[in-house]
Structure formats: C-alpha cells, structure tokens
C-alpha positions as CSV (number, residue, x, y, z in Angstrom):
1,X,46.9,-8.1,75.6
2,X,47.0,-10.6,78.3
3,X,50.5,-10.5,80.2
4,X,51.4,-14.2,82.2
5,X,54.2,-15.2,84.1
6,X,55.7,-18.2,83.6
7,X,58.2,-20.7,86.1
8,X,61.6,-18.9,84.1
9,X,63.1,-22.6,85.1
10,X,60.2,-24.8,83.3
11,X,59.9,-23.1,80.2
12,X,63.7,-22.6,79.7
13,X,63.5,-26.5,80.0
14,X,60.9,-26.8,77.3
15,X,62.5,-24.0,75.1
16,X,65.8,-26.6,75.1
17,X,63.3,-29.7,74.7
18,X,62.1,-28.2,71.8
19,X,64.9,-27.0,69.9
20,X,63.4,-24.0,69.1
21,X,65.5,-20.4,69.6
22,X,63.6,-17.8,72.0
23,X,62.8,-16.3,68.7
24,X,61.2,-18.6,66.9
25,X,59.8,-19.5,69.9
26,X,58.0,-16.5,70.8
27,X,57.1,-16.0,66.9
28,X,54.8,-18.9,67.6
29,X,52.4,-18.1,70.6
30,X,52.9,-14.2,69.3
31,X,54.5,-13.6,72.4
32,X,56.6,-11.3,73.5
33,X,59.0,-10.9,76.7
34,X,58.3,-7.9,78.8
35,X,60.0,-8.8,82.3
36,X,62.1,-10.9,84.0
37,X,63.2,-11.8,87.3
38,X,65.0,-15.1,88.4
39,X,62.2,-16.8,89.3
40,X,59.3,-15.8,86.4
41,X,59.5,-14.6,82.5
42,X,56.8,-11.5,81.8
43,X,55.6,-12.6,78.9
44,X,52.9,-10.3,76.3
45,X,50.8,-12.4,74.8
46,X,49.3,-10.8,71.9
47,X,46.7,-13.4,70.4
48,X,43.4,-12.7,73.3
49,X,41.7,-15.7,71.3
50,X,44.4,-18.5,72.5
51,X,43.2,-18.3,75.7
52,X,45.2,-22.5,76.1
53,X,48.6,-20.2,76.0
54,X,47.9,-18.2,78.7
55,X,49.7,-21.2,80.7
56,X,52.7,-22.4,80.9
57,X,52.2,-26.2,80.1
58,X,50.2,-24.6,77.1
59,X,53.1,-22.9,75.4
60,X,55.4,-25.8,76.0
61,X,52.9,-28.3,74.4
62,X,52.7,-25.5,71.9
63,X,56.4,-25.8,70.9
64,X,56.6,-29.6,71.3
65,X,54.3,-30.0,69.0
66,X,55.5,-27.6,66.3
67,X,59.1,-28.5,66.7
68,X,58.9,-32.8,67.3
69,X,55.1,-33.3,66.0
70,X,54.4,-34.9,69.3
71,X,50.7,-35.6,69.8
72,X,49.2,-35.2,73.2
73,X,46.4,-37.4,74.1
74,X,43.0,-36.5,74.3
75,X,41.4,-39.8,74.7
76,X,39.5,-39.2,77.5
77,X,37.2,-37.0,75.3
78,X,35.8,-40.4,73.8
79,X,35.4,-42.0,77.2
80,X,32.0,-41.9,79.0
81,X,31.8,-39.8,82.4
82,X,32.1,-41.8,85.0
83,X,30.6,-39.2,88.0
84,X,27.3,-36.8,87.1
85,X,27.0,-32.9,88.3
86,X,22.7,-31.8,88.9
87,X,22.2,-28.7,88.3
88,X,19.2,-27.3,90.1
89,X,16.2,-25.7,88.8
90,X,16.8,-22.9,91.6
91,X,20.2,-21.6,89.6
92,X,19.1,-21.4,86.2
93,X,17.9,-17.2,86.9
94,X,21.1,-16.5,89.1
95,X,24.3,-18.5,87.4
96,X,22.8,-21.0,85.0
97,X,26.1,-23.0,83.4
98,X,28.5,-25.0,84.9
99,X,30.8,-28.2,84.3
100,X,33.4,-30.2,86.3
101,X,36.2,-33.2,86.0
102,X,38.6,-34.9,87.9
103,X,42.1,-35.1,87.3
104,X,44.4,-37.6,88.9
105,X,47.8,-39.8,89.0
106,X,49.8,-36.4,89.1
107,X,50.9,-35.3,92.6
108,X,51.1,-31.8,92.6
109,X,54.4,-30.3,93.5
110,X,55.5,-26.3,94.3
111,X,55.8,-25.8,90.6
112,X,52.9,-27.5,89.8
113,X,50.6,-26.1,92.5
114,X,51.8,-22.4,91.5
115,X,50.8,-22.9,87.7
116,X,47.5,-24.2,89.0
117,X,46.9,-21.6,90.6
118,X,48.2,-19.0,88.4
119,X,46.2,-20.7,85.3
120,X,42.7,-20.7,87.6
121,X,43.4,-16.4,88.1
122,X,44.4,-16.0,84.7
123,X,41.3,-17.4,83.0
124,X,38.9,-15.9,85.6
125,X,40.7,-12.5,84.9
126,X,40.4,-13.0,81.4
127,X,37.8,-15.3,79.5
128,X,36.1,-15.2,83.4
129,X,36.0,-11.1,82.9
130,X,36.6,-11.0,86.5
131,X,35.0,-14.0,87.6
132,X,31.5,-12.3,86.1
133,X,31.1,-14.2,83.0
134,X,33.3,-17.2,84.4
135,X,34.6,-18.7,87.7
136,X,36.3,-21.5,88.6
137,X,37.0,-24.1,91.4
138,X,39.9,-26.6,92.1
139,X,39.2,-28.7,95.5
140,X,40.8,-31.7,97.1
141,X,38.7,-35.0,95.3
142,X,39.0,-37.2,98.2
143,X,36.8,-35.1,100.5
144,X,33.7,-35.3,97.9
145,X,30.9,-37.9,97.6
146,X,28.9,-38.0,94.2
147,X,26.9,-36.7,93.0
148,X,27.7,-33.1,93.7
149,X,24.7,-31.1,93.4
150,X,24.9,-27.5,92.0
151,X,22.0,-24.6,92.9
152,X,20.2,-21.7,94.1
153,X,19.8,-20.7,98.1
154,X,18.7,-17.9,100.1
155,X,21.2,-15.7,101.7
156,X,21.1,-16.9,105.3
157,X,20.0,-20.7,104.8
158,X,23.3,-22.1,104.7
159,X,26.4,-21.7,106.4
160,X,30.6,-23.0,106.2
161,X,34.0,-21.6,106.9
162,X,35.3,-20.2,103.7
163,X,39.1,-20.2,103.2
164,X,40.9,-17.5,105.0
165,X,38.6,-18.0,107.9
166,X,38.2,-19.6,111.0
167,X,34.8,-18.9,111.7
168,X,31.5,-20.1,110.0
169,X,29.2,-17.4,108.1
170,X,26.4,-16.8,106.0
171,X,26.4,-16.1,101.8
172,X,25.3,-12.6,103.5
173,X,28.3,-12.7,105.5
174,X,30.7,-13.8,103.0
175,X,29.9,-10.8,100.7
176,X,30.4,-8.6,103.5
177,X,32.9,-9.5,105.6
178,X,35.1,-11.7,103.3
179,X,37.8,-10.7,101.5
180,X,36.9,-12.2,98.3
181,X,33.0,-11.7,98.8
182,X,34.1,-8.2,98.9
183,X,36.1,-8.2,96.0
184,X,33.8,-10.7,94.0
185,X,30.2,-9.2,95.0
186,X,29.0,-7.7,92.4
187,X,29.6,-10.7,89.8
188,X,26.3,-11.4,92.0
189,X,24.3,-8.4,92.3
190,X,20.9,-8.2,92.1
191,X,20.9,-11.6,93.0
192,X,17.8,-13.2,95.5
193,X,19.9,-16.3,95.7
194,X,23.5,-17.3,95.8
195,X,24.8,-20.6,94.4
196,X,26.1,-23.5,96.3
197,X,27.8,-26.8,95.2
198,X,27.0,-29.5,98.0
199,X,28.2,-32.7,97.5
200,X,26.0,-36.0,98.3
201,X,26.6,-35.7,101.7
202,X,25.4,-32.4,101.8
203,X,28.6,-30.7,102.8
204,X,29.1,-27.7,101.1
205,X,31.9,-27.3,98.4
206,X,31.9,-23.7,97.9
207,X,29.9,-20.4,97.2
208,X,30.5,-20.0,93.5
209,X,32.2,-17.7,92.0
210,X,33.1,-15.7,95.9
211,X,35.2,-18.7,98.0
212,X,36.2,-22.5,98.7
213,X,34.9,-24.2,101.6
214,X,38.1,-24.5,104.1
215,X,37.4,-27.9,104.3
216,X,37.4,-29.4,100.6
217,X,38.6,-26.3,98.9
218,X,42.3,-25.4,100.2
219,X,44.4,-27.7,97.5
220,X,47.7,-28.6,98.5
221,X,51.5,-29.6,97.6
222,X,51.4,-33.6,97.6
223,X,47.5,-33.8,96.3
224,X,47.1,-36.3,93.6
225,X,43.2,-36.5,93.0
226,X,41.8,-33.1,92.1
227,X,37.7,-31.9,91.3
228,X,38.2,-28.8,89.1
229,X,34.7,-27.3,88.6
230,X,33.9,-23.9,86.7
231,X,30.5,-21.5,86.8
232,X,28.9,-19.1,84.7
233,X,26.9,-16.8,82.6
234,X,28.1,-18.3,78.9
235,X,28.0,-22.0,79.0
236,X,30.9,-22.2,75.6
237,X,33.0,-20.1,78.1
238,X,33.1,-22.3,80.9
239,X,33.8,-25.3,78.7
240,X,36.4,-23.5,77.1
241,X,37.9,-23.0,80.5
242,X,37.5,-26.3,82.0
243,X,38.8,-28.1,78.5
244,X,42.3,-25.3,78.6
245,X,42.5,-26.8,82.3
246,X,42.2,-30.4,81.5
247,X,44.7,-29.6,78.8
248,X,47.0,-28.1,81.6
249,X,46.8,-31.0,83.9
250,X,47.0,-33.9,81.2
251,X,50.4,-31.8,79.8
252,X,51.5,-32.5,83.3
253,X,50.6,-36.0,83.2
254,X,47.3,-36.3,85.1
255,X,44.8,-38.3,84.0
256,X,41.2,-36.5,83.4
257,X,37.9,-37.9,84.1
258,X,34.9,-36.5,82.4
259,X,31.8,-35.3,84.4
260,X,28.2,-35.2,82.8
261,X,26.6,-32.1,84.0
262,X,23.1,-32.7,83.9
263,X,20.5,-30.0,83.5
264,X,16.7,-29.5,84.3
265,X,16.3,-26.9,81.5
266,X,17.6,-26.2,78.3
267,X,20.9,-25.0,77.5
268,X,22.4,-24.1,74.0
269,X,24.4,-27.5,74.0
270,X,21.7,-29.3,75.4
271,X,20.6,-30.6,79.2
272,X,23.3,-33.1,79.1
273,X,27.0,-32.0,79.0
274,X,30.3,-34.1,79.4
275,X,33.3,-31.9,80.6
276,X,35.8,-31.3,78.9
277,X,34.3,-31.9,75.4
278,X,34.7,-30.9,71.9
279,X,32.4,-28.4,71.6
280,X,34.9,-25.3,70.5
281,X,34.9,-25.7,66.3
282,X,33.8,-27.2,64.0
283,X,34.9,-29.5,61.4
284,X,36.2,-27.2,58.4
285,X,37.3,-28.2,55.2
286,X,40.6,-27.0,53.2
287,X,41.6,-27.2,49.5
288,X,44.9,-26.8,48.6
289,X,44.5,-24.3,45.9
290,X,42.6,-22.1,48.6
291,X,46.2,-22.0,50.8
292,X,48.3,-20.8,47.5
293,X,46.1,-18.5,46.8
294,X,45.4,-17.0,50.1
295,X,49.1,-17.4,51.0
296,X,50.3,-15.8,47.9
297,X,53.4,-19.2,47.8
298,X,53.0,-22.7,46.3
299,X,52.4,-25.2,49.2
300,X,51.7,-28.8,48.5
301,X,49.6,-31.6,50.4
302,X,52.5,-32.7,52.1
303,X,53.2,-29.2,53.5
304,X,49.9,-28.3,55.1
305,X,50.0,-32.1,56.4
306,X,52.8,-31.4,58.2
307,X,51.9,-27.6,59.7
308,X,48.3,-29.7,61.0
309,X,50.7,-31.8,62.8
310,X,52.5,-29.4,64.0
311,X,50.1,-27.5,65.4
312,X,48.3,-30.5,66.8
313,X,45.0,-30.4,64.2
314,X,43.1,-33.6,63.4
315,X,42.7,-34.2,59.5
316,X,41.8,-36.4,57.1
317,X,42.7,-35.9,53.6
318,X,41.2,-36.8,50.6
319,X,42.5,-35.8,47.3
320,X,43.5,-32.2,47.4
321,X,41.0,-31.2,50.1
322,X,41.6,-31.4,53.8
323,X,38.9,-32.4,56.6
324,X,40.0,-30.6,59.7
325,X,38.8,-30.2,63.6
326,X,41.0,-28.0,65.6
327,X,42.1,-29.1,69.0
328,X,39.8,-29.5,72.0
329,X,41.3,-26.8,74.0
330,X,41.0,-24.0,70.9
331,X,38.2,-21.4,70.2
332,X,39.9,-19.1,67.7
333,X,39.6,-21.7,64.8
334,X,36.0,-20.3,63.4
335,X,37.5,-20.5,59.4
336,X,39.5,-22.2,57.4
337,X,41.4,-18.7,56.9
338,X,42.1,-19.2,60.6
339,X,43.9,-22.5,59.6
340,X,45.5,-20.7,56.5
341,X,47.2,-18.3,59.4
342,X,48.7,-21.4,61.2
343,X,50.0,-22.9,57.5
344,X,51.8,-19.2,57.2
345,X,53.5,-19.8,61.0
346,X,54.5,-23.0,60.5
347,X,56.1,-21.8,56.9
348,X,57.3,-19.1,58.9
349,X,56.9,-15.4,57.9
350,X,60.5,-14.4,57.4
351,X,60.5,-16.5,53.9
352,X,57.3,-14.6,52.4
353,X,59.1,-12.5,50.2
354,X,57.1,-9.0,50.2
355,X,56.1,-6.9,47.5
356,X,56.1,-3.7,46.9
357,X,53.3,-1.2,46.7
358,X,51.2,-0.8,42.9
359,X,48.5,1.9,43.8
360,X,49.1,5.2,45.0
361,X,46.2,6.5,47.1
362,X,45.6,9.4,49.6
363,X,43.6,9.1,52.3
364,X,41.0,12.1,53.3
365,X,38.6,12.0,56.5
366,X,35.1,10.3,55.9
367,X,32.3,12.6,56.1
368,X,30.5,10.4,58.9
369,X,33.9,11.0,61.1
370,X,33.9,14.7,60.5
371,X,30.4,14.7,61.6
372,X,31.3,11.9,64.3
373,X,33.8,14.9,65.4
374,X,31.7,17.5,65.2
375,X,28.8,16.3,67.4
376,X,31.3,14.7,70.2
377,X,32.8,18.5,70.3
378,X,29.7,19.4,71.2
379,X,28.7,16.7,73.9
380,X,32.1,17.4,75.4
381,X,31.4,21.3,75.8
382,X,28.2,20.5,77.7
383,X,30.3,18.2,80.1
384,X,29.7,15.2,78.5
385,X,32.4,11.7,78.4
386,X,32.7,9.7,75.4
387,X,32.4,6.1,74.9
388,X,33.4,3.5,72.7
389,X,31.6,-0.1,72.9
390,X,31.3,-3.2,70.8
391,X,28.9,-3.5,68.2
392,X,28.6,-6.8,68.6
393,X,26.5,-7.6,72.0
394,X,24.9,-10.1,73.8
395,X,21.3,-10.2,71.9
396,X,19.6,-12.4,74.8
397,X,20.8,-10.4,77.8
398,X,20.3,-7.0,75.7
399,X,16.9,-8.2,74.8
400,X,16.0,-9.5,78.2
401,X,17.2,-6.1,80.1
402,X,15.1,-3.7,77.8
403,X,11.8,-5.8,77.8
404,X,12.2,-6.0,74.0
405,X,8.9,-7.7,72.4
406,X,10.2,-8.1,68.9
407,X,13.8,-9.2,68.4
408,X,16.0,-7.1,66.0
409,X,19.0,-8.3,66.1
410,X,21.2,-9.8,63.3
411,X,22.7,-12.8,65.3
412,X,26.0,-14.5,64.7
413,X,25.5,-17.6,62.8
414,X,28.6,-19.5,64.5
415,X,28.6,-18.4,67.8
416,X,31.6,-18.5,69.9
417,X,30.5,-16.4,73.0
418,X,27.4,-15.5,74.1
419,X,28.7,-12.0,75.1
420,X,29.1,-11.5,71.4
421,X,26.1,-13.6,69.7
422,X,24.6,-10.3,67.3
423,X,24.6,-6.6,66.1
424,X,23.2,-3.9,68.0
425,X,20.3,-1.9,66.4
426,X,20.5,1.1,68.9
427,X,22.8,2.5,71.6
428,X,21.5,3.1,74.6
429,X,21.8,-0.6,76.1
430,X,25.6,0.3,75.4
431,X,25.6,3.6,77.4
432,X,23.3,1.2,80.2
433,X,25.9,-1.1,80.1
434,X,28.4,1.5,80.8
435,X,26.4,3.0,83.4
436,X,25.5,-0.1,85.4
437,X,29.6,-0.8,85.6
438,X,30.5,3.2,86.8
439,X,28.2,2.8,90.3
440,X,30.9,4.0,92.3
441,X,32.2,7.0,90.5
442,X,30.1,10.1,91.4
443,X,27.3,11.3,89.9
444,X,25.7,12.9,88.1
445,X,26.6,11.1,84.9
446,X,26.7,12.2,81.7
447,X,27.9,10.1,78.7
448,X,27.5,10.0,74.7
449,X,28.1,7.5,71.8
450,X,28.3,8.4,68.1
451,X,28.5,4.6,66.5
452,X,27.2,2.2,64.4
453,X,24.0,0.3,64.4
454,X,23.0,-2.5,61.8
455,X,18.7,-2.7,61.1
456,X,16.6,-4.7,59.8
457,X,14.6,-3.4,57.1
458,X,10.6,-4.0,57.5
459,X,9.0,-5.7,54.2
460,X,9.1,-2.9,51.6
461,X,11.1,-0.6,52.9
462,X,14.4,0.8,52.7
463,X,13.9,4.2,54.4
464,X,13.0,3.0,58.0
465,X,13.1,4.5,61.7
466,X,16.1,4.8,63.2
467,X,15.1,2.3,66.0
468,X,12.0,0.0,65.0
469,X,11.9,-3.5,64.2
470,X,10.3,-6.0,61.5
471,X,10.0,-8.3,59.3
472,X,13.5,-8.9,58.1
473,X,14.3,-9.0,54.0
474,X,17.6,-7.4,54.6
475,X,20.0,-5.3,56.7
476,X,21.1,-1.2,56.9
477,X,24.1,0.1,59.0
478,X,23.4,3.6,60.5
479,X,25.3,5.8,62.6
480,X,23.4,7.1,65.9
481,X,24.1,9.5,68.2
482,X,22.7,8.6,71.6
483,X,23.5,10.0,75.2
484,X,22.4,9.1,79.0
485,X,22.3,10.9,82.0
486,X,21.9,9.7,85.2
487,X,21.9,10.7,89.0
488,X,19.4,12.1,91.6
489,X,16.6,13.7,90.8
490,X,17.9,13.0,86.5
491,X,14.2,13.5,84.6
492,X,13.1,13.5,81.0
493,X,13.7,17.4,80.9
494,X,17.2,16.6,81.6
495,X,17.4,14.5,78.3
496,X,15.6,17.2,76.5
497,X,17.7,19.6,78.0
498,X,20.5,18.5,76.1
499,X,19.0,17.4,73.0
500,X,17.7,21.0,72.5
501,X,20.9,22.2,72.6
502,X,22.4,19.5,70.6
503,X,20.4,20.1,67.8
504,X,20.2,24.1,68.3
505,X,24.0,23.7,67.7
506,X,23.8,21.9,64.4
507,X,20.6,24.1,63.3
508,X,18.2,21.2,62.6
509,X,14.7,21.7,63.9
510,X,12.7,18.7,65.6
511,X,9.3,18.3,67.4
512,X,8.5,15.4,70.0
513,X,5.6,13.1,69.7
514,X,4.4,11.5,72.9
515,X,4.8,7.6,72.2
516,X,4.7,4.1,74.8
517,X,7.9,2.3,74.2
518,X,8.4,-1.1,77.2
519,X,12.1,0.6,78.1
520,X,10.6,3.9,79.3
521,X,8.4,5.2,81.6
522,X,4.9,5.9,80.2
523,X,4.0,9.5,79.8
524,X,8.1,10.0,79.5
525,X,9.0,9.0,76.0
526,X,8.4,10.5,72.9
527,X,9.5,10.1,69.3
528,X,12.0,12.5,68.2
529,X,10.5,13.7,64.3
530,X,13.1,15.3,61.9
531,X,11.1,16.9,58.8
532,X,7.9,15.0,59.6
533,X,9.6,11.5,60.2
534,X,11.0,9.7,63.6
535,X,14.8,9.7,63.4
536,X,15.1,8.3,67.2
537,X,13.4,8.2,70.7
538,X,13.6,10.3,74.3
539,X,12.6,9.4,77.4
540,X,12.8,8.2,81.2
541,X,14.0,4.9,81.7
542,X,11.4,2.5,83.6
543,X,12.2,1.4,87.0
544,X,12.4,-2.6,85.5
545,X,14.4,-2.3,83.3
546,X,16.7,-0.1,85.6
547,X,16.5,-3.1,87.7
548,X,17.9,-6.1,85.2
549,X,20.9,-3.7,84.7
550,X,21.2,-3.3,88.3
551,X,21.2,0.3,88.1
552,X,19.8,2.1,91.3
553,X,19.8,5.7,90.4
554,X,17.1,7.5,87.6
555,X,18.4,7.2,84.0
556,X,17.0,9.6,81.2
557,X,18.1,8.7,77.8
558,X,17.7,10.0,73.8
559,X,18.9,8.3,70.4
560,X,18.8,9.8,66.7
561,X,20.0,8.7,63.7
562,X,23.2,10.5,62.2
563,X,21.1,13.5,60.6
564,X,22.3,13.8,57.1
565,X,22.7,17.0,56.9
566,X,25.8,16.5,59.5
567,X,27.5,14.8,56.1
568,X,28.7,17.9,53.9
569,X,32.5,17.9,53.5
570,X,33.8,20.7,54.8
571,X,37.0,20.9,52.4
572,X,36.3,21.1,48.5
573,X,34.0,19.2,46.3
574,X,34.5,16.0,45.2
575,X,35.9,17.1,41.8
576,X,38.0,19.4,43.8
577,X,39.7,16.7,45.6
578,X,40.0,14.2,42.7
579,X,42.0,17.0,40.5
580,X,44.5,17.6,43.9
581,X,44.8,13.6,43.8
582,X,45.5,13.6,40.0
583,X,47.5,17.2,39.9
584,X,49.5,15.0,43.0
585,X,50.0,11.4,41.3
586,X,51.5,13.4,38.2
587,X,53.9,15.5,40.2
588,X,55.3,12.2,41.7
C-alpha cells in the first residue's frame, strides 16, 4: 500500500474546490489519512493499480472530475511529435525502453517543484521497483539540442559531473563513488555497458537510471520548459509513467509536447513510439443489463453516463450498450467489471443496501494445505526459510535466464506488465529470483517453496511430468515442492542431502536417473522417479545461467510434484465430516 505525502495547503484547496467532504473524498481514491503535520497530509493509498493518484495534482483532478464533471484536456495525444528520441542498437541488451516529452508554459514554483520531485521518487519507488524496472529523468529543456540520442557505452569511455558533484568521473566512478550510483548499482549489474542520453551536441544528459548531468539535470524554481524522460526494462511501464507525469504537469497547466522514440529493433508496441500515448486499455464495451446485474441495483443509461463523466472515461453510446476507453493516464481498467467498480463509487457504497447471509457453511483445512504444512515443518527443522512468490512471472526473462528451448508458459492474453506476462510451470526460477536479490545476507542459503504451478498437457496426455513441456491441448495446476541452497562450496550432494531426508520423513521411496537438462550442470542433474515415473528434477545449476541471474555463488536445486500420498486428511472421513456439518446445521 503505497503511502504519499501531499502539500496539506493544495489539497485542502481542492478538497474545498470540489465540494466534496474529507470522507467522501477519501472513499474515492480509497485513501486513507495516516499522518499529518502542518506542512504534508500522510495519506494510505490502498488501490497499487492507480499508480496517476499517487500525486497530488492526480487526486485533485480526481475529485474535480467526480464532483463538477470537469474534463481535462488531453489533446496533445492527437498531435504529432514535434522532437524524435534514437535509441541505439548498443542499449537494447542493457536497458532496452525508453520515452520522453516536453512540458512547457508552466513556471515551476516551490510547491510545484516539490510535487515534481516527490511524483518522479514515488513512481520510481513504486511502478519503477526501485528504479530497476523504471527510472526517470526531469532536466532543464533549454540546455538540450535535438535529437537526443539514447545508448550503450563502456564504463570508462565517457565522462561528466553528476549532480552532487563538483568533479568529473567515469560510469565506473559514478557507481562507486556516488551517492546514488551506490544506491542505484545494482538496477545495472551484470551490465558490460551503461546507458547514456547525449543530446545532438553530444553533451551528455545523464547516466540512466544512477544521476543527472549537473549541467542540464538540476531543475529549478522559476523553470518553465522542462524534458522529462523515463528508462527501463518493461516498455507499458515506462509509458505508464511518463503519461501519469504528463498528466501531473498538464493538471498544473503546462502544455506537453510529444516525443517519438524511435527504435532500431522491435519492441512490443512497435519501433516507433510517441510519448505520452494511449497505449494503457483498451476499448471495452458495456451493456446496461450487465451493470444491474453485476451491481445487484437498477441503473439506467443516464446513470452510468454520468459516473463515465465523472470519472473522466471517454464513451459513446449506442442503444443500451456503452463504448468505453479509460483515460490515458490509467492501467487498472483491463474489464468492463473494472468499469462496473467505478459505476458502484460514483453511486456510492453507503446506498447498496446489504443482504443477509442464505447458506450456512463450515470451513475445514484443504488437504493440499495440511500437506503444504506438513512439508514446510519439515524444511524448517532442517534450517530451511520459506518463501512466498507470484505465480504469475515474467515468461521472456524466466525463459531467457534458464536457457529454456521450449516455451511452457500459459501467457497473459492482455498484458499489462511485462513482469507479469504468464504462469509459472516450475519453481525454482522463483527461489533464483529470491536468491539473486538476498546477495548481501550471509550465506549459506537455504530456502523452500510449496506452491502452485500451471502445465501444459503434451497431446494425449493428462498424467504428465511434473516439469516437461509440449504440445499444448490444455492446462493442469499442480502443487510443487522445490528448495535451493546456495553458498561456497554448495554441490549436488547438498541438494540430495536434503531431499533424502525430505522424503525419508514422509516415507516415500525415490531413485534418481542421470538426465541433461540446459539449467544444470551436465553430469549433475537427474530425474527424481516416484514408483517408476519422474515427479521432478535435482541438480547443480550451470554457471550461465547463474550468470543472467547475476548470482556469483554455486546454487544446487530440486523440484517434485506434491506427492499424493501427502493428501490424506488427517481428521475423519469425508462422511464423517459431512454428518458433524449436518448433526451442526440442525442444532442451530
């Protein structure tokens, strides 16, 4: 839950603009006030998909909106760019995406400046992940010629004086002596080239995503003619960050200029890219009947017309069916049940009238989470630390890191970050993951998962290994159990070490089978073979693969599918339990 602070002054001003109470206000943005001092409201914001009210100027366009219907122009999204960004060939292996604009006719003041500023952290904190994913760039516009080239150097080939220094250094230097290289290094590591914008003179802009140049990067109170650039891994998350600042600015009256970043590969919106653009949704469409019935009320045509408006949607209506685009700024709106939730707000949910309860039920443990339980009790007594992850992953990346031949993965159809494009079908790229991000806590390590997978079923089969691939004619969810340790000297008997005693704890024999896999060392991985089949893999990961996820000590690894003998309920039968349930319901 993303916590801002906002100028206490400004938004008290908007709050009375709008006419709204601090309430309803706060019911809105699904905020909530934590803090206050008399400078700056703490404010909780609970929705981590409305990444445009993580601002200031975004709540209060937020509320005018809702409470005066007051549209806020996004005409320059129709206008051609004007100024072009090249992107280099050199970049494309180090940081491949980026975007710019210009904003201008809006001299900055203190409050201004601070929001800026406190906008750029924000959504390099959050949508940025730390600047890793996404980093961005706000420089004085009067100190660049065009075109601004964007690319790939060596380490010591080019030299400037970053902000918060008075001396020139190298990239090298930066990530060692500056503060923010310091700080910001590893969103590079394992990098044999940093990036550079340089401008057509050749002066250099900054060393994205570390530091600014001191000499076009250190924005000011009085500027009026801004270049606001962004880099990154996921090229929907740095448009989604530039188009949230271009909303910022244009809420403060500046008028934006769209850049056409121009790229010498492909990219998953193309080589060509205006900035900020409307590349966030979709258009979705909307019956009427589908509202009342998903809202449980009757709601007319006029109704949702008015909650569109309110919460700044463009629509055209035809009949009883609605043809909507959500605003440029938004990512969240993936389904019309996404609009349906901002019908519900607008009606407001104080006037739902609730119902009361019709089924009795009692809830009992699933089997898989008693056995989920079981097997993490065990991990933990042989000093072992859970982890949770996503099941959702980034397919390419995952893909890329394990030198995956065939691709698995059930993808996303609408995808909305890259970080989140498809469905794992094994584990141990999530316990890598982990592993490549605990470098600096002591080794050895020693960590375990127990979650779910999703497989593909090979062509006429339903009973498949726990990690293979094929030819897809459908999809299985499985629960694996998968565990890594790593630290000096860590070898494939250290693996089997603790499978042995894994499975000698929950009595189910195994053998191991010698197999090549491309993510392990060969003559170090074998198939692990329950009752004659392969229920998962063991091994030493190879050194390349160690290397994409930066990881610089030796890893061994093993993976198994959720044995099913680990399923037995431990209290009653099933006809036992459904006579308690009835014997229960009929006593109440």
């Amino acid at each position: 839950m993303p916590t801002i602070d906002v100028n206490k002054k400004e938004f008290l001003k908007h709050l009375k603009s709008s006419g709204l109470t601090m309430e309803k206000a706060l019911l809105l943005i699904k905020g909530e006030i934590k803090g206050e001092d008399e400078l700056f409201l703490k404010i909780d914001i609970a929705d981590t998909n409305r990444p445009d009210l993580f601002t200031l100027e975004g709540i209060a366009r937020q509320l005018l909106s809702f409470s005066q219907k007051k549209h806020f122009t996004s005409d320059f999204l129709h206008k051609q760019p004007g100024y072009k960004l090249e992107i280099l060939p050199s970049v494309e292996k180090v940081r491949p995406f980026a975007g710019a604009f210009l904003a201008h006719g809006c001299t900055l003041n203190e409050d201004g400046l601070d929001s800026l500023i406190r906008i750029q952290e924000k959504l390099g904190d959050t949508i940025g992940r730390r600047r890793r994913k996404v980093g961005i760039g706000i420089y004085d516009a009067t100190t660049i010629k065009f075109p601004v080239r964007y690319g790939a150097f060596s380490p010591e080939s080019h030299q400037f004086t970053p902000l918060g220094s008075e001396t020139e250094m190298t990239l090298e230097e930066i990530l060692k002596r500056h503060p923010k290289g310091v700080e910001y290094g590893n969103t590079l590591l394992g990098a044999a080239k940093y990036p550079l914008f340089i401008d057509a003179e050749d002066k250099i802009l900054s060393f994205p995503p570390i530091i600014n140049s001191k000499r076009t990067g250190e924005v000011k109170v009085g500027m009026d003619y801004l270049f606001i650039e962004a880099t990154g891994t996921e090229q929907k998350a740095v448009i989604l960050s530039l188009n949230v600042l271009a909303a910022a600015l244009s809420f403060r009256g500046a008028m934006i200029e769209r850049i056409e970043a121009s790229y010498p590969y492909q990219t998953p919106v193309g080589r060509s890219q205006p900035v900020p653009a409307q590349l966030m949704s979709k258009p979705l469409m909307l019956r009427v009947a589908e509202a009342k019935k998903m809202l449980g009320i009757e709601i007319d045509a006029e109704e949702i017309s008015d909650a569109l408006l309110r919460f700044g949607y463009e629509f055209e209506k035809s009949g009883d069916t609605f043809k909507i685009l959500a605003p440029y700024y938004r990512s969240d709106v993936m389904h019309q049940y996404d609009v349906i939730e901002d019908l519900a707000l607008a009606r407001g949910y104080d006037n739902f009238s609730p119902l009361s309860l019709s089924d009795f039920t009692i809830g009992n443990i699933l089997p898989e989470e008693e056995a989920a339980d079981r097997v993490g009790n065990i991990f933990v007594g042989m000093g072992f630390q859970e982890i949770i992850s996503n099941m959702l992953v980034n397919t390419s990346f995952s893909s890329h890191c394990m030198l995956e031949k065939e691709y698995p993965y059930v993808e996303v159809e609408n995808v909305m970050s890259e970080s989140y494009s498809g469905v794992r079908h094994w584990l141990i790229p999530s316990l890598l993951k982990v592993e490549m991000e605990s470098s600096s806590t002591p080794y050895p390590h020693r960590i375990f998962e127990v979650g779910e997978v999703v497989i593909r079923e090979t062509r006429g089969k339903s009973n498949h290994d726990s990690i293979r691939t094929g030819l897809s004619n459908g999809v299985n969810e499985e629960i694996h159990i998968a565990a890594l340790l790593s630290g000096p000297g860590i070898t494939f008997n250290d693996a089997h070490r603790a499978l042995r005693s894994l499975m000698e704890e929950l009595s189910i024999p195994y053998e191991l089978r010698e197999i090549n896999h491309n993510s392990f060392i060969k003559g170090r991985c074998g198939a692990i073979e329950i009752a004659g089949s392969k229920k998962g893999i063991i091994g030493e990961i190879f050194p390349e693969v160690l290397s994409r996820w930066s990881i610089k000590m030796p890893v061994s690894v093993f993976e198994i599918t959720q044995p099913p003998a680990l399923l037995k309920r431990h209290k009653g039968t099933k006809a036992q339990r459904h006579r308690g349930t009835e014997a229960q319901r009929n006593k109440s």
